[in-house]
C-alpha positions, 0 to 999 in steps of 0.5 A: 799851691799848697794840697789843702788849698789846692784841693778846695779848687771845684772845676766844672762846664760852664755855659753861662755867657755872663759868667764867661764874660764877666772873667774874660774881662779881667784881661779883655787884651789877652782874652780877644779871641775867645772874647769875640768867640762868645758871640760867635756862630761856632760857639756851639762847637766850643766847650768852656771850663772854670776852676773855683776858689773856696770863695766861690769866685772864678780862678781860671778858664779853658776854652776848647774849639771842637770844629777847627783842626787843630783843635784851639784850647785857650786858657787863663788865670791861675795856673794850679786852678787851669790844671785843674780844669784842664785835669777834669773838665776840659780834656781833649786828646789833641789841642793847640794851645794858647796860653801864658809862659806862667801856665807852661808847666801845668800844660806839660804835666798833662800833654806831651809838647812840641816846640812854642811858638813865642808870639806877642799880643800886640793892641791898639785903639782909636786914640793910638792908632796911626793910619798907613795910606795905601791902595788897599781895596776893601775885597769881597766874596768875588775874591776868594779864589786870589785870597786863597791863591795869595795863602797858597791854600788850596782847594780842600783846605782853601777859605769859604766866601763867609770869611770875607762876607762876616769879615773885614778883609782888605788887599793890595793889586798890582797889574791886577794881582792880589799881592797883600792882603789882611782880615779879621779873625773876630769881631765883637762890638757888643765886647768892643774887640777885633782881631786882626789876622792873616796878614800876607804879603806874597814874597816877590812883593815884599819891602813896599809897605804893602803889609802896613797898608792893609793892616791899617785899613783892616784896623780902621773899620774895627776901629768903628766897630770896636774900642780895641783891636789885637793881633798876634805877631812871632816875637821873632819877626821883627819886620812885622813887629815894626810895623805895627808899631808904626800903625799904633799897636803896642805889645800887652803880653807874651802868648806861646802857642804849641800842639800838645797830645795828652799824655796817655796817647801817642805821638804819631799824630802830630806832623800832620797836624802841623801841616795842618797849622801850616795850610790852614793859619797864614799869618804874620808874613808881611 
């Protein structure tokens, strides 16, 4: 971009939900998270940033999660214009950030970077969708401690029943153990969005299908809540990839997630928080 048109980009706060909304839905797939976030009883913890054109239409967006730690910063559209927002609206020291490949080195001119994590946003929808029958159970808030036991999570960083009360999980026993299991990150029916998310299957238990099984039933109640249904999967494991795919789910885009600090800080703070990641975000072990 060049500087004289680079500097009629206007970067501000933004709160109002329609305008949000309304650029969001020029990419709803990429923008399933923070599409379900809008809605969402964590949305007052959530600060969202756009950048202008000299037209006065929105460019790009960044959307910070102030309660999660890490804490989660998305952002889309133009890259100069996210480097703006990112530059002068939306600034936290540490994030974990969502983006696309293309806005990699406006995040690096800000942020120190750790490795990405090259992840694929994978999509379907009811005419897609290809159901895997299976055991799966719908589980409740009585399940919360072999959920937590299943994701090896533990007591101070372990789930609340709330996510199996608001959300949609499903597992698979054998001999009465939880084994496998998946849920949902968002749900949105007044955007018509899901996210599937935290999809496990003990190490012991793998090779039976049991991952497909609890995906798919996840997927079918979104599916009548919501017109699509996304998740992220590594791009490198191509296990999970497979059977998705068997399930429907067909690849949108890239996503490459990775911790960043901003440059002005220093570096010591960032193993603890990928424990953090690692103790808080199980997914994509099926």
């Amino acid at each position: 971009m060049a500087v004289a048109e680079r500097l009629e980009l206007r970067a501000r706060e933004v709160t109002d939900r329609d305008l949000i909304a309304g650029y969001l839905r020029s990419d709803r797939l990429y923008a399933a998270y923070a599409l379900g976030d809008l809605d969402s009883s964590n949305r007052r913890r959530m600060t969202w940033g756009m950048a202008f054109g000299s037209d006065g239409r929105p460019i790009a967006l960044a959307m910070h999660h102030e309660g999660l730690v890490p804490q989660p910063l998305f952002v889309m559209g133009e890259p100069a214009a996210v480097r703006e927002v990112l530059g002068s609206v939306i600034k936290p020291r540490d994030a974990y950030f969502q983006a696309g490949r293309e806005h990699q080195p406006a995040l690096a001119a800000l942020y120190q970077l750790e490795a990405p994590l090259a992840m694929l946003r994978m999509v379907v929808d009811r005419p897609t969708f290809q159901p895997f029958a299976g055991p799966a159970e719908r589980l409740g808030p009585g399940d919360i401690d072999d959920l937590n036991r299943l994701y090896q999570l533990g007591f101070r960083t372990g789930f609340p029943t709330s996510i199996v009360e608001d959300g949609i999980y499903y597992g698979v026993r054998v001999r009465g153990r939880l084994v496998s299991a998946a849920g949902t990150h968002v749900i949105s029916p007044r955007e018509g969005i899901g996210v599937v998310g935290n999809v496990m299957t003990h190490a012991d238990f793998r090779g039976h299908d049991f991952a497909k099984m609890v995906t798919s039933a996840v997927t079918a109640e979104l599916l009548d809540r919501a017109g699509d249904v996304a998740l992220n999967v590594h791009a490198d494991n191509a296990p999970a990839v497979a059977a998705y795919s068997r399930l429907g789910y067909r690849t949108h885009c890239d996503i490459v997630e990775r911790l960043g600090r901003r440059r002005s800080g220093g570096w010591g703070l960032m193993r603890p928080l990928r424990e953090a990641i690692r103790q808080t975000w199980p997914r994509d072990k099926g």
